[in-house]
C-alpha positions as CSV (number, residue, x, y, z in Angstrom):
1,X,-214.2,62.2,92.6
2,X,-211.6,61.2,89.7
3,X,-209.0,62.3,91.7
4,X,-210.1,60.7,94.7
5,X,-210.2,57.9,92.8
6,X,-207.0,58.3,91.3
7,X,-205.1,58.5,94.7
8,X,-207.1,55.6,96.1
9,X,-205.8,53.4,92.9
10,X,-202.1,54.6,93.4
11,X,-202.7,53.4,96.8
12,X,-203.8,49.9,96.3
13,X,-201.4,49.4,93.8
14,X,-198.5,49.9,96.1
15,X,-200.1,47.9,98.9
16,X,-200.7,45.2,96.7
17,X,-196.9,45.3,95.4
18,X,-195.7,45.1,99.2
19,X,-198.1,42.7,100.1
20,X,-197.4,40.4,97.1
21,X,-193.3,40.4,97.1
22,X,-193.6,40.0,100.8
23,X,-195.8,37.1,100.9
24,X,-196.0,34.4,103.3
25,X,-198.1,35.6,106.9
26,X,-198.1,39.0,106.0
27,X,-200.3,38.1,102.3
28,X,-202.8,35.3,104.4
29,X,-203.5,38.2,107.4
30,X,-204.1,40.7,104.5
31,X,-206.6,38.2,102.5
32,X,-208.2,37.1,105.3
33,X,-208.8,40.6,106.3
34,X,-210.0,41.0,102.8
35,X,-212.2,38.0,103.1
36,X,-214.1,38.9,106.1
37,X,-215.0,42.2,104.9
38,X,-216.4,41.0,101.5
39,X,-218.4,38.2,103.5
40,X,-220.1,41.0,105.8
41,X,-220.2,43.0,102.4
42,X,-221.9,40.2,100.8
43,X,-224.1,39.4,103.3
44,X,-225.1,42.8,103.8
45,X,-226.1,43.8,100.6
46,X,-228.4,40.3,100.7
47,X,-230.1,41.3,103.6
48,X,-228.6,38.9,105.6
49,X,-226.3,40.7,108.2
50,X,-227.6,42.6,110.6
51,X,-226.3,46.3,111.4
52,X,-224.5,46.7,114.7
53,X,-224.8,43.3,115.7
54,X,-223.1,39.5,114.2
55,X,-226.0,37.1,113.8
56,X,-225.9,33.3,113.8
57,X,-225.1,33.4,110.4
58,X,-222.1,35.4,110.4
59,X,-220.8,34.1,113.4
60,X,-220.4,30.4,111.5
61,X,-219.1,32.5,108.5
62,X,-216.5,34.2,110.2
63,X,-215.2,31.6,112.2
64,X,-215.3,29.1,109.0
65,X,-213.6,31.8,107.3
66,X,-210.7,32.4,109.8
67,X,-210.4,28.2,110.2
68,X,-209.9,27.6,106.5
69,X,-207.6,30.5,106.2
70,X,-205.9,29.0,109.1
71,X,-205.2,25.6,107.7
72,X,-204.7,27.1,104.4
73,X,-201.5,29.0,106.1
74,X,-200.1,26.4,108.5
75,X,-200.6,22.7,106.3
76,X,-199.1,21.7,102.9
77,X,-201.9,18.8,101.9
78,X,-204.8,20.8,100.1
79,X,-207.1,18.4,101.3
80,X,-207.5,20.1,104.1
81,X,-208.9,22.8,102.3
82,X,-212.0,20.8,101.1
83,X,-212.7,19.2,104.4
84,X,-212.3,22.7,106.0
85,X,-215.7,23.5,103.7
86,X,-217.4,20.1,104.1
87,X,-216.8,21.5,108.1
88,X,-218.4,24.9,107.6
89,X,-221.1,23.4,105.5
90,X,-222.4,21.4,108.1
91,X,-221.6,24.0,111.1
92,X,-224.7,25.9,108.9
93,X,-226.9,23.1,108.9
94,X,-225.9,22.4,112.7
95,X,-226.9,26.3,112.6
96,X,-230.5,25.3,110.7
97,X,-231.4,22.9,113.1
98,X,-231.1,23.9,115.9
99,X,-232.0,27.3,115.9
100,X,-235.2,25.8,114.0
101,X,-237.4,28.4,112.5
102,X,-235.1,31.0,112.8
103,X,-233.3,30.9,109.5
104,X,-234.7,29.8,106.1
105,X,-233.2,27.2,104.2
106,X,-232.4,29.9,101.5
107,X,-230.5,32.2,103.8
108,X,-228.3,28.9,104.7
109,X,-227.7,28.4,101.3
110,X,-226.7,31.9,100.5
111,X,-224.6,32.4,103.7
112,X,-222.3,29.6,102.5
113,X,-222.4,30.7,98.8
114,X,-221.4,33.8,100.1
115,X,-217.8,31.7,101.6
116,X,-217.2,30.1,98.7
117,X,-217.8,33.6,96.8
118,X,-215.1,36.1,97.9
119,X,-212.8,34.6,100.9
120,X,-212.2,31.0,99.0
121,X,-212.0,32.0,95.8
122,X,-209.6,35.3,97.0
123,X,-207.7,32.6,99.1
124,X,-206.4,31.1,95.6
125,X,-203.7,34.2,95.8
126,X,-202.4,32.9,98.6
127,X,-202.2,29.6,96.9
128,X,-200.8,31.2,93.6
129,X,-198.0,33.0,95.4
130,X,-197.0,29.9,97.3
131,X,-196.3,27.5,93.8
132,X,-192.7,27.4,93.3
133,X,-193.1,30.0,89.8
134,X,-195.9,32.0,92.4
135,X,-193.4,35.0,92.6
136,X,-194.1,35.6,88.7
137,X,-197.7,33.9,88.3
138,X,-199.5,35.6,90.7
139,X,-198.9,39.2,89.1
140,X,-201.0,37.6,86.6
141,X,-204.5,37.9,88.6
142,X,-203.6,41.6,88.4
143,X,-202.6,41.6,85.0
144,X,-205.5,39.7,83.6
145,X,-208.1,41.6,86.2
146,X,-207.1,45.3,85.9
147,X,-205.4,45.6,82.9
148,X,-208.3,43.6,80.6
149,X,-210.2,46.5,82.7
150,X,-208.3,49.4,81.5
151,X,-208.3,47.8,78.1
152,X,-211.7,47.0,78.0
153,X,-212.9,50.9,79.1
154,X,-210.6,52.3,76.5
155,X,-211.8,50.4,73.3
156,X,-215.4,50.2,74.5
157,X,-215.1,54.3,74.6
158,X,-213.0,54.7,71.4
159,X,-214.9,52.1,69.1
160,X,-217.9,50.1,71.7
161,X,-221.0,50.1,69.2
162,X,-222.5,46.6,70.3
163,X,-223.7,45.9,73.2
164,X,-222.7,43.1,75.7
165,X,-225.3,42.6,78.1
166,X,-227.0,45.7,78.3
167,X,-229.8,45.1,80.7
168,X,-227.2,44.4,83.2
169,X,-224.2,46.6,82.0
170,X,-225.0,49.5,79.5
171,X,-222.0,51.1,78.9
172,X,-220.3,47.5,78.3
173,X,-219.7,46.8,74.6
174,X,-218.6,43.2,73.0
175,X,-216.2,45.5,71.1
176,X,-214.6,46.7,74.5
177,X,-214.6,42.9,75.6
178,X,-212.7,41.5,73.0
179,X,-210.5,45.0,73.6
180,X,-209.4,43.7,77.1
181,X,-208.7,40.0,76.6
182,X,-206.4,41.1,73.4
183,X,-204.7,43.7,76.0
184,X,-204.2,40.8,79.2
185,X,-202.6,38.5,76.7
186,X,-200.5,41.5,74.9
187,X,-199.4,42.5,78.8
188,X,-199.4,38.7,80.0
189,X,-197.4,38.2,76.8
190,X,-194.7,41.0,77.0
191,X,-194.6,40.2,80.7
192,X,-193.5,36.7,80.3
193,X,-191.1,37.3,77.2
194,X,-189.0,39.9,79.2
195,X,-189.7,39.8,82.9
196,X,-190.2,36.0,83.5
197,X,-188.2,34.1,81.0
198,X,-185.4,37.0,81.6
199,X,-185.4,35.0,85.6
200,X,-186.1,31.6,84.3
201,X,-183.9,30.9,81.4
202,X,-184.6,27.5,81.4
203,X,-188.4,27.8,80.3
204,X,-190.3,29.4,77.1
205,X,-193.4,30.3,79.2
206,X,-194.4,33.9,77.2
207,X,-197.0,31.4,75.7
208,X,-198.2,30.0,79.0
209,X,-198.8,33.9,79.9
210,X,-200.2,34.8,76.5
211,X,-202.9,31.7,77.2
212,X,-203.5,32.8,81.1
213,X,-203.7,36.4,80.6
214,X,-206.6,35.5,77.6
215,X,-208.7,33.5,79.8
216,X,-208.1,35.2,83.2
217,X,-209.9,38.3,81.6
218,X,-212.5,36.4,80.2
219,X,-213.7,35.2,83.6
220,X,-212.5,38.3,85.3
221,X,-215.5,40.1,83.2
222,X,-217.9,37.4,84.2
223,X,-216.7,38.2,87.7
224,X,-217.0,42.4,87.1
225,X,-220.6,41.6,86.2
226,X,-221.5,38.8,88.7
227,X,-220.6,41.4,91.4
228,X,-223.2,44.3,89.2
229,X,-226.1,41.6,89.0
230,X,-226.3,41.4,93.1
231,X,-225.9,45.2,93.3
232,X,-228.6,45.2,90.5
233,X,-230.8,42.5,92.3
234,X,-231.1,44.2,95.8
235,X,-230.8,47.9,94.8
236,X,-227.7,49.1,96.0
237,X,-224.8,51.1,94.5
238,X,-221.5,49.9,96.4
239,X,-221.1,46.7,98.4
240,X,-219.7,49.3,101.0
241,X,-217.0,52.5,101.7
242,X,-213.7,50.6,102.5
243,X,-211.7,52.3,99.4
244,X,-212.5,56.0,98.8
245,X,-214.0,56.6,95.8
246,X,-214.2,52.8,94.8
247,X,-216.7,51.4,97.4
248,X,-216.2,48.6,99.3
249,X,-214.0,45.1,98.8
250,X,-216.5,43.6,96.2
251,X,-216.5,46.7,94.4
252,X,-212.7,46.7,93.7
253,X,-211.5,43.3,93.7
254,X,-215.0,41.8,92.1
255,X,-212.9,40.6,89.4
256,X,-210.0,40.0,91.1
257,X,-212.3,37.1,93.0
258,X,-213.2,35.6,89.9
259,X,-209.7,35.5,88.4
260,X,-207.6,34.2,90.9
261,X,-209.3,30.5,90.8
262,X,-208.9,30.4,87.1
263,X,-205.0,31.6,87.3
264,X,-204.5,28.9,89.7
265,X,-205.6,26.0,88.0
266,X,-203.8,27.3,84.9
267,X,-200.6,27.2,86.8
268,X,-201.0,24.1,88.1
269,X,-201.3,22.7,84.3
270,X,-199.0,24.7,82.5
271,X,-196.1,25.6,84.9
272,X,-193.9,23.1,86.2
């Protein structure tokens, strides 16, 4: 297992290098390929999908999905985005009535949360890398993601005495928390001291990256255990068998989902 594990990792890291310097199409097909799957994972593991078939539900997902991905590619004003959502909202509720009893209104509700929750939020990579300073900020999802994970593994083994949340998370310790936010802004800080501000000599921004990489693994552990409560709350180990010895989309990039929004708006306000 660790060594399928390990080979799987060294895998997605080099995808995600390609697919990051490339950017443009080739990063939106890859995220919205990402995006779909987590929806049908998410929807899945909520009892919502059905196996061997697309209901109702999934149809309006998919095709909201593909339309906001779509817009999010091919116009420059934003505002698009939101009316995009206002537009799948009310394909649901077109959905609700008049397919009237079919679905409950909870399983509307949850089918659109369940947009918002991995192919929005993951659509704010895209939106990253597209920012004139996205070629260096967007590495910081990563950094603040995985590296606070590493991080946070490594002191919660070597000195993890209190627990976090341990009726959700066991083996998580407040020690091993406050171990992976100090190692994202380290990283984020080092990064931006030699890599960026070696390319952009006009701009101090190791600070900006010491800030983001703090608070991007702050959220990225609410994300990590957002993604363990639904596993918890319908009884399920992985959201699904995409990555070999990781599980499925929501297993891997759970925090990654969380992060990117929060990078986003950082670089909006800090980098110019």
């Amino acid at each position: 297992m660790f060594m399928t594990r390990l080979i799987s990792s060294i895998v997605l890291v080099i995808l995600t290098l390609a697919t990051i310097l490339t950017g443009g199409y080739v990063l939106a097909a890859v995220l919205l390929f990402l995006a779909l799957l987590g929806y049908r994972e998410l929807m899945q593991a909520c009892g919502l999908g059905e196996k061997g078939r697309v209901n109702g539900l999934e149809a309006v997902g998919y095709a909201g999905i593909a339309v906001y991905y779509i817009l999010m590619v091919f116009t420059s004003n934003r505002i698009w985005l939101f009316i995009a959502l206002l537009m799948i909202l009310a394909a649901f509720m077109f959905l609700y009535v008049f397919t009237y009893p079919r679905y409950r209104a909870e399983q509307v509700m949850c089918s659109f949360f369940h947009v918002i929750y991995a192919p929005v939020m993951l659509s704010c990579i895209y939106l990253v890398r597209s920012l004139p300073l996205g070629i260096y900020s967007v590495w910081m999802i990563f950094i603040s993601s995985w590296i606070c994970d590493t991080c946070a593994y490594a002191v919660g083994i070597l000195i993890g005495r209190h627990k976090m949340v341990p009726r959700l998370s066991p083996k998580k310790s407040i020690e091993g928390a406050v171990g992976g936010v100090a190692g994202s802004a380290l990283v984020g800080a080092l990064y931006g001291y030699f890599v960026v501000e070696s390319m952009i000599t006009d701009q101090k921004v190791a600070w900006i990256f010491v800030l983001i990489g703090a608070f991007g693994a702050v959220i990225s552990q609410v994300g990590d255990l957002t993604a363990s409560a639904i596993k918890r709350n319908h009884d399920i180990k992985d959201y699904g068998k995409l990555i070999p010895g990781h599980g499925g989309v929501m297993d891997r990039f759970d925090s990654v989902i969380f992060t990117a929004p929060m990078i986003y708006l950082l670089v909006l306000v800090f980098i110019k």
